[in-house]
ZAMARGU-4260 file (C-alpha; in steps of 0.2 Angstrom, whole numbers, plus 5000, padded with zeros to 4 digits):
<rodrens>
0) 4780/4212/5811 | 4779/4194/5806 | 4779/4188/5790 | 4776/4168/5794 | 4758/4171/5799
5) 4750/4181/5785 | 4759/4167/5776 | 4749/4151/5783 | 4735/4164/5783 | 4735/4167/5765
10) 4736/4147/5763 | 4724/4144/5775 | 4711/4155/5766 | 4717/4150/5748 | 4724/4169/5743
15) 4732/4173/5731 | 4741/4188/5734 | 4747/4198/5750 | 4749/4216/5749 | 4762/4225/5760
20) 4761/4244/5757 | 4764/4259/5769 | 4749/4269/5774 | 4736/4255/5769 | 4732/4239/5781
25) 4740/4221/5775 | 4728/4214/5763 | 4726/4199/5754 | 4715/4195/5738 | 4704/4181/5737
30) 4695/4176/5720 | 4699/4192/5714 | 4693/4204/5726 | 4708/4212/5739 | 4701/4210/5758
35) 4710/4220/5773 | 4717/4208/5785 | 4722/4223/5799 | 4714/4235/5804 | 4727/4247/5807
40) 4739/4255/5789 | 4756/4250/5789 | 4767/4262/5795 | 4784/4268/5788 | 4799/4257/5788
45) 4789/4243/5794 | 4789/4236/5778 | 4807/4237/5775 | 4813/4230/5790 | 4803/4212/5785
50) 4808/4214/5769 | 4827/4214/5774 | 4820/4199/5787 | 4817/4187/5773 | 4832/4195/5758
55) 4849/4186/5761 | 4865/4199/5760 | 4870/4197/5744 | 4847/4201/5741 | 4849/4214/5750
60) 4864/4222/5742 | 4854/4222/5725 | 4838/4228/5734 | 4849/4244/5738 | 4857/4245/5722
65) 4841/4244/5711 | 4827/4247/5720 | 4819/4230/5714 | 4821/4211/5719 | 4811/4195/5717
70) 4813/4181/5726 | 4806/4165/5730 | 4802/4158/5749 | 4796/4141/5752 | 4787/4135/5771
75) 4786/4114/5772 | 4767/4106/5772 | 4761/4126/5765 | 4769/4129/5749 | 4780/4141/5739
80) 4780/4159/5739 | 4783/4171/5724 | 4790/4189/5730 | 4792/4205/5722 | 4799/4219/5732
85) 4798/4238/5726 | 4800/4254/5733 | 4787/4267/5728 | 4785/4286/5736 | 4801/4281/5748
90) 4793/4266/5756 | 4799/4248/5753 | 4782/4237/5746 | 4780/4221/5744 | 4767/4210/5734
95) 4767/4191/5738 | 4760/4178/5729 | 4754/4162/5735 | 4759/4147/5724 | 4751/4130/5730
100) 4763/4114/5733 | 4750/4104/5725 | 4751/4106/5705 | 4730/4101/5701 | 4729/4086/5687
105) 4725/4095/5670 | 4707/4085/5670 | 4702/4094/5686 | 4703/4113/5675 | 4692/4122/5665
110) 4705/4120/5650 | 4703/4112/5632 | 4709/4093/5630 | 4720/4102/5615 | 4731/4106/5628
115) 4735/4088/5631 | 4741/4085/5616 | 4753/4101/5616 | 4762/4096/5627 | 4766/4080/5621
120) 4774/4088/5605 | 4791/4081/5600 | 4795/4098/5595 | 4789/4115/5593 | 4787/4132/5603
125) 4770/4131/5615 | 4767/4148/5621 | 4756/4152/5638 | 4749/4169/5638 | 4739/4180/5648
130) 4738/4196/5660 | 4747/4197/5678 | 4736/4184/5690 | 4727/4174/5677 | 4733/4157/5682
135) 4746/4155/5668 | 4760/4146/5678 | 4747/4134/5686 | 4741/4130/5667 | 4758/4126/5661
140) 4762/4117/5676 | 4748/4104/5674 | 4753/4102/5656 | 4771/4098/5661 | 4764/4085/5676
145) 4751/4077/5663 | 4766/4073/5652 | 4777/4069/5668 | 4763/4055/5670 | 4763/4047/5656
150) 4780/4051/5646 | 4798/4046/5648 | 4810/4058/5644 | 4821/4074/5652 | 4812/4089/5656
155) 4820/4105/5658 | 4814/4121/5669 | 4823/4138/5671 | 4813/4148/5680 | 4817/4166/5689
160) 4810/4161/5704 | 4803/4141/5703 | 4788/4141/5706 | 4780/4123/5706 | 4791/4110/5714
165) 4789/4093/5701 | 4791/4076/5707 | 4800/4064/5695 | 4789/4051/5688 | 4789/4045/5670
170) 4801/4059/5664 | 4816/4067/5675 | 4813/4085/5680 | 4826/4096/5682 | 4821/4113/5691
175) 4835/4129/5688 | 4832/4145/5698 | 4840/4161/5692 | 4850/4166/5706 | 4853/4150/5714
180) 4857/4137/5700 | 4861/4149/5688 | 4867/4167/5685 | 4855/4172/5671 | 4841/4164/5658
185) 4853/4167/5644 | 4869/4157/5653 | 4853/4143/5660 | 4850/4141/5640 | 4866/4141/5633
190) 4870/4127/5643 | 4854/4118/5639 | 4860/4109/5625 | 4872/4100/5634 | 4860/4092/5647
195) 4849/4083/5632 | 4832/4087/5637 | 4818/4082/5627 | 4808/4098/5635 | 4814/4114/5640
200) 4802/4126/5648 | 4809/4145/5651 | 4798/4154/5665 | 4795/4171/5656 | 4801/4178/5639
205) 4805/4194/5642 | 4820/4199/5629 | 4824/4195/5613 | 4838/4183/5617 | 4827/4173/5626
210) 4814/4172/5611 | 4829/4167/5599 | 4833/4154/5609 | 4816/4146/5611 | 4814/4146/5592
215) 4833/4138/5590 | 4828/4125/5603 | 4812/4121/5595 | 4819/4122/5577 | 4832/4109/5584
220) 4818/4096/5590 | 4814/4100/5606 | 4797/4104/5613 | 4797/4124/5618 | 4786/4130/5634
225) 4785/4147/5640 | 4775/4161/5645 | 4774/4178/5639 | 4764/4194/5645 | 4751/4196/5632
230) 4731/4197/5634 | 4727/4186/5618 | 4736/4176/5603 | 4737/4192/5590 | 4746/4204/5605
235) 4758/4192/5610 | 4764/4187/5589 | 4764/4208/5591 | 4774/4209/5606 | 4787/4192/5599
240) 4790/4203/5583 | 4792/4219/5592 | 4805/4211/5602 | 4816/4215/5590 | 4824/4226/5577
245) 4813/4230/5561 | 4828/4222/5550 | 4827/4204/5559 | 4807/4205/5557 | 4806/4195/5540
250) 4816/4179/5549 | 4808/4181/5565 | 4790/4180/5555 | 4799/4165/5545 | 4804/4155/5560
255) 4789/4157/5571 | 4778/4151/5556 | 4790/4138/5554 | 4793/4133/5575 | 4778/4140/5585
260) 4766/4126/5588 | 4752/4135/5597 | 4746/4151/5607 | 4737/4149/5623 | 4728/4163/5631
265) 4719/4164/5647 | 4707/4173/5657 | 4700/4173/5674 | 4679/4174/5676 | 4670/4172/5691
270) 4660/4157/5689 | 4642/4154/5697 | 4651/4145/5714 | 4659/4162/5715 | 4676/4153/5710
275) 4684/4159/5696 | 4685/4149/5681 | 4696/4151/5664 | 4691/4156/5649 | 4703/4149/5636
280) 4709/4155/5617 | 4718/4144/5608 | 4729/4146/5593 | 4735/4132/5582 | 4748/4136/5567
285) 4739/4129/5555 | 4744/4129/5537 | 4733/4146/5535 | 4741/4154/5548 | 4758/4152/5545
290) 4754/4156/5529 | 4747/4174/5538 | 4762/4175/5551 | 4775/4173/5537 | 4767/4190/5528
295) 4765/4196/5546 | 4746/4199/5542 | 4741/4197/5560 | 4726/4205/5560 | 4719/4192/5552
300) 4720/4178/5561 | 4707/4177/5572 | 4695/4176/5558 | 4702/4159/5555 | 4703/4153/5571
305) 4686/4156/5570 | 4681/4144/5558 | 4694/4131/5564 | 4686/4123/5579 | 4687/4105/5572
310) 4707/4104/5574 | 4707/4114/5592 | 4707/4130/5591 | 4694/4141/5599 | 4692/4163/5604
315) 4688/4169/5620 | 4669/4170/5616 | 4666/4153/5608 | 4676/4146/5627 | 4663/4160/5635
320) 4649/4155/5627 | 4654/4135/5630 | 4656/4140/5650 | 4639/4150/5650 | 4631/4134/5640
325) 4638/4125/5652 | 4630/4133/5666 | 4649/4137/5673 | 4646/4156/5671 | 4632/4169/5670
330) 4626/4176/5655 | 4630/4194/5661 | 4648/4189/5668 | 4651/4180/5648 | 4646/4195/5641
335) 4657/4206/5652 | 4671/4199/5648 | 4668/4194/5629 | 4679/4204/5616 | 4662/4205/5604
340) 4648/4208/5616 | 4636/4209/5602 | 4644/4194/5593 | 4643/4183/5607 | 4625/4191/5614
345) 4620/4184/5594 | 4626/4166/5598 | 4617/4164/5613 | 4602/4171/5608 | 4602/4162/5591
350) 4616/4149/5590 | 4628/4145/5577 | 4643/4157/5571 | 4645/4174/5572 | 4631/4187/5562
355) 4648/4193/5550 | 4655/4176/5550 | 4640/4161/5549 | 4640/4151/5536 | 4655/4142/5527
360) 4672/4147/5530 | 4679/4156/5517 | 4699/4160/5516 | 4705/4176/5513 | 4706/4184/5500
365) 4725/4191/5502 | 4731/4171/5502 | 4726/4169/5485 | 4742/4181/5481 | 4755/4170/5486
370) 4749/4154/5480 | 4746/4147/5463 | 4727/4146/5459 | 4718/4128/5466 | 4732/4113/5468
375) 4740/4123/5484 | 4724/4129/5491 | 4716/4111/5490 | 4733/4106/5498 | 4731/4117/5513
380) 4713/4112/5515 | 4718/4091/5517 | 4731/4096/5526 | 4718/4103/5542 | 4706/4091/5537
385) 4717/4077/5538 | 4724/4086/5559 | 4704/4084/5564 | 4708/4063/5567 | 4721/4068/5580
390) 4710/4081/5588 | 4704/4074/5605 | 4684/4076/5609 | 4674/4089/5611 | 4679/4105/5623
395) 4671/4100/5639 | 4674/4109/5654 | 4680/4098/5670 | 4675/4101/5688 | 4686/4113/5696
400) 4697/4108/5714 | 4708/4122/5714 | 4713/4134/5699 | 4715/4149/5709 | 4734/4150/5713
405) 4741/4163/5702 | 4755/4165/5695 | 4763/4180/5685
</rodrens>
Protein backbone atom coordinates (compact mmCIF):
# COMPACT_ATOMS: atom_id res chain seq x y z
CA UNK A 1 0.00 0.00 0.00
CA UNK A 2 0.77 3.62 -0.94
CA UNK A 3 0.58 6.36 1.02
CA UNK A 4 1.29 9.29 -1.86
CA UNK A 5 -2.25 8.83 -3.36
CA UNK A 6 -4.63 8.87 -0.48
CA UNK A 7 -2.48 11.99 0.18
CA UNK A 8 -3.21 14.06 -3.09
CA UNK A 9 -6.61 12.55 -2.61
CA UNK A 10 -7.30 13.97 0.68
CA UNK A 11 -6.07 17.40 -1.06
CA UNK A 12 -7.85 16.98 -4.03
CA UNK A 13 -11.30 16.46 -2.08
CA UNK A 14 -10.37 19.08 0.78
CA UNK A 15 -10.22 16.36 3.84
CA UNK A 16 -9.20 16.68 6.68
CA UNK A 17 -8.19 13.69 8.17
CA UNK A 18 -7.24 10.19 6.84
CA UNK A 19 -7.82 7.21 8.91
CA UNK A 20 -5.64 4.13 8.72
CA UNK A 21 -6.93 1.33 10.99
CA UNK A 22 -6.87 -2.54 10.67
CA UNK A 23 -10.06 -4.22 10.11
CA UNK A 24 -11.79 -0.98 8.72
CA UNK A 25 -11.39 0.38 5.10
CA UNK A 26 -9.07 3.87 4.57
CA UNK A 27 -11.33 6.51 5.25
CA UNK A 28 -11.08 10.21 5.13
CA UNK A 29 -13.41 12.96 6.82
CA UNK A 30 -14.85 15.67 5.01
CA UNK A 31 -16.84 18.69 6.64
CA UNK A 32 -17.05 16.49 9.62
CA UNK A 33 -18.40 13.41 8.33
CA UNK A 34 -15.64 10.18 7.90
CA UNK A 35 -16.49 8.59 4.17
CA UNK A 36 -14.71 5.08 3.15
CA UNK A 37 -12.51 5.48 0.34
CA UNK A 38 -11.86 1.32 -0.13
CA UNK A 39 -13.88 -0.96 -0.23
CA UNK A 40 -12.08 -3.69 1.20
CA UNK A 41 -10.68 -3.24 5.61
CA UNK A 42 -7.19 -3.03 6.11
CA UNK A 43 -5.58 -6.01 6.96
CA UNK A 44 -2.97 -6.80 9.55
CA UNK A 45 0.45 -5.35 9.29
CA UNK A 46 -0.46 -3.28 6.41
CA UNK A 47 -0.54 -0.58 8.29
CA UNK A 48 2.82 -0.90 9.95
CA UNK A 49 4.70 -1.45 7.08
CA UNK A 50 3.56 2.16 5.56
CA UNK A 51 4.03 3.51 8.57
CA UNK A 52 7.81 2.39 8.77
CA UNK A 53 7.74 3.67 4.81
CA UNK A 54 7.38 7.22 5.90
CA UNK A 55 9.26 7.07 9.82
CA UNK A 56 13.11 7.68 9.51
CA UNK A 57 15.41 5.16 11.77
CA UNK A 58 15.94 7.11 14.47
CA UNK A 59 11.42 7.54 14.10
CA UNK A 60 11.28 4.31 13.94
CA UNK A 61 13.47 3.40 17.01
CA UNK A 62 11.06 5.64 19.20
CA UNK A 63 7.90 4.08 17.55
CA UNK A 64 9.23 0.66 19.01
CA UNK A 65 10.21 2.07 22.10
CA UNK A 66 6.98 3.92 23.02
CA UNK A 67 4.40 2.96 21.07
CA UNK A 68 3.53 6.51 19.91
CA UNK A 69 5.14 8.99 17.28
CA UNK A 70 4.08 12.29 15.43
CA UNK A 71 5.62 13.53 12.76
CA UNK A 72 5.24 15.92 10.01
CA UNK A 73 5.39 15.12 5.95
CA UNK A 74 5.30 17.71 3.46
CA UNK A 75 4.49 17.02 -0.72
CA UNK A 76 5.58 20.31 -2.99
CA UNK A 77 2.34 22.14 -4.82
CA UNK A 78 -0.24 19.83 -2.01
CA UNK A 79 0.73 20.97 1.33
CA UNK A 80 1.86 19.59 4.80
CA UNK A 81 0.87 16.63 6.63
CA UNK A 82 0.33 16.19 10.40
CA UNK A 83 0.95 12.45 11.51
CA UNK A 84 0.06 10.68 14.65
CA UNK A 85 0.88 7.05 14.76
CA UNK A 86 -0.47 4.61 17.65
CA UNK A 87 -0.82 1.07 18.13
CA UNK A 88 -4.15 -0.12 19.49
CA UNK A 89 -5.42 -4.05 20.01
CA UNK A 90 -1.64 -5.05 18.43
CA UNK A 91 -2.05 -3.14 15.23
CA UNK A 92 -0.11 -0.01 14.23
CA UNK A 93 -2.94 3.03 13.39
CA UNK A 94 -2.41 5.90 11.89
CA UNK A 95 -4.50 9.24 11.69
CA UNK A 96 -3.39 11.88 9.23
CA UNK A 97 -4.29 15.30 8.89
CA UNK A 98 -4.31 17.45 5.99
CA UNK A 99 -2.80 20.98 6.59
CA UNK A 100 -3.31 23.29 3.49
CA UNK A 101 -0.02 25.22 2.10
CA UNK A 102 -2.20 28.24 1.74
CA UNK A 103 -2.63 30.12 5.34
CA UNK A 104 -6.50 31.93 4.35
CA UNK A 105 -6.39 36.00 5.04
CA UNK A 106 -8.12 36.52 8.58
CA UNK A 107 -10.91 38.55 6.53
CA UNK A 108 -11.83 35.52 4.54
CA UNK A 109 -13.06 33.58 8.30
CA UNK A 110 -15.99 33.59 10.18
CA UNK A 111 -13.79 35.22 13.17
CA UNK A 112 -14.28 38.63 15.23
CA UNK A 113 -12.17 41.71 13.94
CA UNK A 114 -11.05 41.60 18.04
CA UNK A 115 -8.80 39.11 16.90
CA UNK A 116 -6.86 41.56 14.82
CA UNK A 117 -6.10 43.57 17.39
CA UNK A 118 -4.76 40.59 19.59
CA UNK A 119 -2.43 39.86 17.71
CA UNK A 120 -0.93 43.20 17.36
CA UNK A 121 -0.27 43.21 21.22
CA UNK A 122 3.11 44.43 22.29
CA UNK A 123 2.86 42.07 25.02
CA UNK A 124 0.73 39.57 26.69
CA UNK A 125 -0.27 35.79 26.67
CA UNK A 126 -3.12 35.16 23.62
CA UNK A 127 -4.58 31.85 24.16
CA UNK A 128 -6.29 29.65 21.30
CA UNK A 129 -8.59 27.12 22.50
CA UNK A 130 -10.72 24.55 21.43
CA UNK A 131 -11.51 20.60 20.98
CA UNK A 132 -9.33 18.20 18.60
CA UNK A 133 -10.26 19.42 14.69
CA UNK A 134 -11.86 22.73 15.39
CA UNK A 135 -9.65 24.70 13.24
CA UNK A 136 -7.47 26.22 15.95
CA UNK A 137 -3.94 26.07 14.25
CA UNK A 138 -5.64 27.59 11.06
CA UNK A 139 -7.09 30.57 13.29
CA UNK A 140 -3.88 31.37 14.92
CA UNK A 141 -1.99 31.14 11.77
CA UNK A 142 -4.10 33.88 9.99
CA UNK A 143 -3.52 35.93 13.01
CA UNK A 144 0.22 35.55 12.82
CA UNK A 145 0.12 36.24 8.75
CA UNK A 146 -2.40 39.49 9.29
CA UNK A 147 0.40 40.86 11.42
CA UNK A 148 3.21 39.37 9.04
CA UNK A 149 1.42 41.76 6.61
CA UNK A 150 1.42 44.74 8.26
CA UNK A 151 4.05 44.74 11.14
CA UNK A 152 7.80 44.74 11.28
CA UNK A 153 9.26 42.87 13.76
CA UNK A 154 10.68 38.90 14.70
CA UNK A 155 8.35 36.42 14.98
CA UNK A 156 9.13 33.25 16.67
CA UNK A 157 7.47 29.57 16.08
CA UNK A 158 8.13 26.30 18.01
CA UNK A 159 5.95 24.00 16.92
CA UNK A 160 5.97 19.96 17.38
CA UNK A 161 5.46 19.29 14.16
CA UNK A 162 5.12 22.82 11.92
CA UNK A 163 2.39 23.01 10.69
CA UNK A 164 1.91 26.28 8.29
CA UNK A 165 4.83 27.25 6.44
CA UNK A 166 5.18 31.49 6.75
CA UNK A 167 6.69 33.44 4.16
CA UNK A 168 8.63 36.65 5.45
CA UNK A 169 7.00 39.86 4.60
CA UNK A 170 6.85 42.80 7.03
CA UNK A 171 8.19 40.78 10.07
CA UNK A 172 10.91 37.81 9.84
CA UNK A 173 9.38 34.33 10.79
CA UNK A 174 11.37 32.01 12.17
CA UNK A 175 9.72 28.36 12.18
CA UNK A 176 11.40 25.49 14.96
CA UNK A 177 10.25 21.96 14.66
CA UNK A 178 10.84 19.74 17.74
CA UNK A 179 12.79 17.11 16.53
CA UNK A 180 14.51 18.59 13.83
CA UNK A 181 15.61 22.25 15.01
CA UNK A 182 15.33 21.45 18.37
CA UNK A 183 15.46 18.64 20.93
CA UNK A 184 12.33 19.66 23.22
CA UNK A 185 9.77 22.95 23.81
CA UNK A 186 11.47 23.66 27.05
CA UNK A 187 15.32 23.81 25.47
CA UNK A 188 13.35 25.79 21.99
CA UNK A 189 12.23 28.30 24.94
CA UNK A 190 15.12 28.68 26.94
CA UNK A 191 16.84 29.78 24.11
CA UNK A 192 14.16 32.12 23.02
CA UNK A 193 15.42 35.04 24.74
CA UNK A 194 18.41 35.17 23.00
CA UNK A 195 17.12 35.24 19.42
CA UNK A 196 15.10 38.71 20.35
CA UNK A 197 11.75 38.18 19.04
CA UNK A 198 9.00 40.59 19.44
CA UNK A 199 6.57 37.34 19.14
CA UNK A 200 6.78 33.89 20.24
CA UNK A 201 4.15 31.41 19.57
CA UNK A 202 4.48 27.66 21.19
CA UNK A 203 2.34 25.17 19.29
CA UNK A 204 0.60 23.40 22.20
CA UNK A 205 0.91 23.87 26.07
CA UNK A 206 0.82 20.89 27.47
CA UNK A 207 2.97 21.08 30.87
CA UNK A 208 3.54 23.32 33.30
CA UNK A 209 6.97 24.29 32.26
CA UNK A 210 5.72 25.31 29.11
CA UNK A 211 2.77 27.64 30.86
CA UNK A 212 5.55 29.38 33.10
CA UNK A 213 7.40 30.22 30.38
CA UNK A 214 4.61 31.86 28.32
CA UNK A 215 3.63 33.94 31.39
CA UNK A 216 7.61 34.91 31.97
CA UNK A 217 7.86 35.71 28.18
CA UNK A 218 4.68 37.80 28.27
CA UNK A 219 5.49 39.28 31.70
CA UNK A 220 8.87 40.47 29.96
CA UNK A 221 7.23 42.26 26.92
CA UNK A 222 6.61 39.96 24.52
CA UNK A 223 3.36 39.05 22.73
CA UNK A 224 2.42 35.24 23.80
CA UNK A 225 0.58 32.83 21.22
CA UNK A 226 -0.45 29.41 21.87
CA UNK A 227 -2.95 26.81 21.93
CA UNK A 228 -4.35 24.75 24.51
CA UNK A 229 -6.96 21.83 24.62
CA UNK A 230 -9.93 23.16 26.22
CA UNK A 231 -13.70 23.59 24.92
CA UNK A 232 -14.22 27.23 26.34
CA UNK A 233 -12.42 30.24 28.31
CA UNK A 234 -13.50 28.89 31.98
CA UNK A 235 -12.12 25.06 31.29
CA UNK A 236 -8.96 26.13 29.85
CA UNK A 237 -8.21 29.07 33.09
CA UNK A 238 -9.18 25.43 34.88
CA UNK A 239 -6.99 23.35 33.13
CA UNK A 240 -3.80 26.36 33.22
CA UNK A 241 -4.29 26.35 37.09
CA UNK A 242 -4.55 22.55 37.44
CA UNK A 243 -1.29 22.41 35.66
CA UNK A 244 0.27 22.88 38.69
CA UNK A 245 0.75 22.11 42.46
CA UNK A 246 -2.09 23.64 44.66
CA UNK A 247 0.81 25.63 46.54
CA UNK A 248 1.93 27.58 43.32
CA UNK A 249 -1.85 28.36 42.54
CA UNK A 250 -2.17 31.92 44.36
CA UNK A 251 0.99 33.08 41.80
CA UNK A 252 -0.16 31.36 38.92
CA UNK A 253 -3.89 33.05 39.43
CA UNK A 254 -1.59 36.47 40.13
CA UNK A 255 0.27 36.23 36.89
CA UNK A 256 -2.37 35.23 34.49
CA UNK A 257 -4.59 38.17 35.79
CA UNK A 258 -1.64 40.26 35.44
CA UNK A 259 -0.14 38.53 31.64
CA UNK A 260 -3.10 36.76 29.99
CA UNK A 261 -4.51 39.19 27.38
CA UNK A 262 -7.27 37.11 26.03
CA UNK A 263 -8.97 33.51 25.61
CA UNK A 264 -10.19 32.48 22.26
CA UNK A 265 -12.45 29.56 21.93
CA UNK A 266 -13.68 27.96 18.83
CA UNK A 267 -16.17 25.64 17.37
CA UNK A 268 -17.07 23.98 14.22
CA UNK A 269 -20.93 24.32 12.89
CA UNK A 270 -22.20 23.22 9.67
CA UNK A 271 -23.23 26.19 7.93
CA UNK A 272 -26.36 26.44 5.46
CA UNK A 273 -23.65 25.71 2.10
CA UNK A 274 -22.97 22.49 4.20
CA UNK A 275 -19.48 24.05 4.96
CA UNK A 276 -18.58 24.41 8.39
CA UNK A 277 -18.26 27.59 9.95
CA UNK A 278 -16.87 28.81 13.51
CA UNK A 279 -18.49 29.87 16.17
CA UNK A 280 -16.22 32.01 18.21
CA UNK A 281 -15.99 32.83 22.36
CA UNK A 282 -13.94 35.55 23.25
CA UNK A 283 -12.43 36.43 26.58
CA UNK A 284 -10.84 39.78 27.35
CA UNK A 285 -9.08 40.33 30.85
CA UNK A 286 -10.68 43.12 31.62
CA UNK A 287 -10.33 44.87 34.93
CA UNK A 288 -13.39 42.66 36.29
CA UNK A 289 -11.93 39.70 35.25
CA UNK A 290 -8.75 39.83 36.45
CA UNK A 291 -10.19 41.04 39.30
CA UNK A 292 -12.19 37.37 39.36
CA UNK A 293 -9.13 35.21 38.11
CA UNK A 294 -6.77 36.70 40.90
CA UNK A 295 -9.60 35.25 43.59
CA UNK A 296 -9.76 32.25 41.29
CA UNK A 297 -13.60 32.85 41.12
CA UNK A 298 -13.91 31.27 37.64
CA UNK A 299 -17.32 30.57 37.66
CA UNK A 300 -18.04 33.63 37.33
CA UNK A 301 -16.78 35.03 34.50
CA UNK A 302 -19.04 34.31 31.89
CA UNK A 303 -21.60 36.39 33.28
CA UNK A 304 -19.46 39.27 32.62
CA UNK A 305 -18.37 38.45 29.35
CA UNK A 306 -21.91 38.65 28.89
CA UNK A 307 -22.44 42.19 29.40
CA UNK A 308 -19.18 43.19 27.81
CA UNK A 309 -19.65 43.08 24.11
CA UNK A 310 -18.67 46.74 23.50
CA UNK A 311 -14.90 46.14 24.25
CA UNK A 312 -14.80 42.53 22.25
CA UNK A 313 -15.82 39.94 24.14
CA UNK A 314 -18.52 37.68 23.03
CA UNK A 315 -20.18 33.65 24.40
CA UNK A 316 -20.71 30.99 22.12
CA UNK A 317 -24.43 31.74 21.87
CA UNK A 318 -24.23 35.57 21.22
CA UNK A 319 -21.40 34.26 18.02
CA UNK A 320 -24.48 31.67 17.37
CA UNK A 321 -27.19 33.71 17.38
CA UNK A 322 -25.03 36.50 15.10
CA UNK A 323 -24.16 33.49 12.55
CA UNK A 324 -28.04 32.39 12.60
CA UNK A 325 -28.96 36.18 12.13
CA UNK A 326 -26.79 36.21 9.62
CA UNK A 327 -28.31 33.62 7.65
CA UNK A 328 -24.81 31.60 7.98
CA UNK A 329 -26.36 28.74 10.09
CA UNK A 330 -29.90 27.22 10.73
CA UNK A 331 -31.72 27.93 13.64
CA UNK A 332 -31.77 24.14 14.65
CA UNK A 333 -27.98 23.67 13.94
CA UNK A 334 -27.45 27.16 16.50
CA UNK A 335 -29.50 25.70 19.02
CA UNK A 336 -27.67 22.37 18.89
CA UNK A 337 -24.78 23.52 19.56
CA UNK A 338 -25.56 26.54 22.03
CA UNK A 339 -24.39 25.93 25.71
CA UNK A 340 -28.19 27.50 26.82
CA UNK A 341 -30.49 26.15 24.46
CA UNK A 342 -33.42 27.89 26.17
CA UNK A 343 -31.31 31.10 26.64
CA UNK A 344 -30.45 31.48 23.05
CA UNK A 345 -33.98 29.95 21.90
CA UNK A 346 -35.22 33.41 24.21
CA UNK A 347 -32.90 35.70 22.10
CA UNK A 348 -34.07 34.70 18.80
CA UNK A 349 -37.43 34.51 19.52
CA UNK A 350 -37.43 37.86 21.50
CA UNK A 351 -34.18 39.83 21.05
CA UNK A 352 -32.09 41.50 23.54
CA UNK A 353 -30.10 39.83 26.50
CA UNK A 354 -30.57 36.77 28.10
CA UNK A 355 -34.30 36.11 30.34
CA UNK A 356 -31.77 35.91 33.80
CA UNK A 357 -29.45 38.50 32.47
CA UNK A 358 -31.54 41.57 30.38
CA UNK A 359 -31.26 44.67 31.56
CA UNK A 360 -28.18 46.71 32.93
CA UNK A 361 -25.12 44.82 33.82
CA UNK A 362 -24.85 44.68 37.31
CA UNK A 363 -21.29 43.48 38.93
CA UNK A 364 -21.07 41.02 41.26
CA UNK A 365 -21.76 41.10 44.35
CA UNK A 366 -18.37 39.08 45.78
CA UNK A 367 -16.14 42.22 44.03
CA UNK A 368 -17.46 44.67 46.40
CA UNK A 369 -15.31 42.67 49.12
CA UNK A 370 -12.06 43.35 47.91
CA UNK A 371 -12.54 46.92 47.00
CA UNK A 372 -13.09 50.10 48.90
CA UNK A 373 -16.74 51.29 48.42
CA UNK A 374 -17.23 53.57 44.99
CA UNK A 375 -13.70 55.42 43.94
CA UNK A 376 -12.36 51.91 42.71
CA UNK A 377 -15.59 50.55 41.34
CA UNK A 378 -16.07 53.86 39.24
CA UNK A 379 -12.23 53.40 38.32
CA UNK A 380 -12.82 49.94 36.86
CA UNK A 381 -15.85 51.07 34.98
CA UNK A 382 -13.82 54.22 32.94
CA UNK A 383 -11.28 52.00 32.54
CA UNK A 384 -13.77 49.43 30.03
CA UNK A 385 -15.48 52.36 28.91
CA UNK A 386 -12.45 54.20 27.97
CA UNK A 387 -11.14 50.27 25.88
CA UNK A 388 -14.61 50.55 23.74
CA UNK A 389 -12.56 53.59 21.39
CA UNK A 390 -9.94 50.98 20.40
CA UNK A 391 -12.58 48.12 19.77
CA UNK A 392 -12.83 47.64 15.97
CA UNK A 393 -16.53 47.63 14.44
CA UNK A 394 -19.26 45.59 14.86
CA UNK A 395 -18.84 41.43 14.69
CA UNK A 396 -19.63 40.77 11.20
CA UNK A 397 -19.08 37.56 9.74
CA UNK A 398 -16.85 37.43 6.39
CA UNK A 399 -17.32 35.02 3.46
CA UNK A 400 -15.68 31.90 3.84
CA UNK A 401 -12.76 30.44 1.13
CA UNK A 402 -11.59 27.73 3.03
CA UNK A 403 -11.58 27.19 7.01
CA UNK A 404 -11.69 23.69 6.91
CA UNK A 405 -8.19 22.40 7.39
CA UNK A 406 -7.90 21.30 10.80
CA UNK A 407 -5.45 21.27 13.14
CA UNK A 408 -5.17 19.82 16.61
Amino acid sequence: MKIDPYLHYMAEKDASDLFLTTGAPASIKIQGEVIPVADTPLKPGVVLRVAEEIMNEEQCAIFEATKEMNLGLSIPDVGRFRVNIYMQRGEASMVIRYISSHIPAIDTLYVPPILKKLVMYKSGLVLMVGATGTGKSTTLASMIDYRNTVKSGHILSIEDPIEFTFTHKKSIIGQREVGIDTMSYQSALREAMREAPDVIMIGEIRDPETMQAALNFADTGHLVLSTLHAVNSNQALDRVINLFPTAARNKILQDLSLNLRSIVSQRLVKGVEARRVPAVEVLINSPFVAELIVQGKIGQIKEIMEKSDSVGMQTFDQSLLELFEAGNISREEALSNADSRNNLEWRMSFGGGTPELSGEYVRPAELDSTQEAGSDIEHDKAQETAGKEDVLDDLKPFSVVKIDRRSK
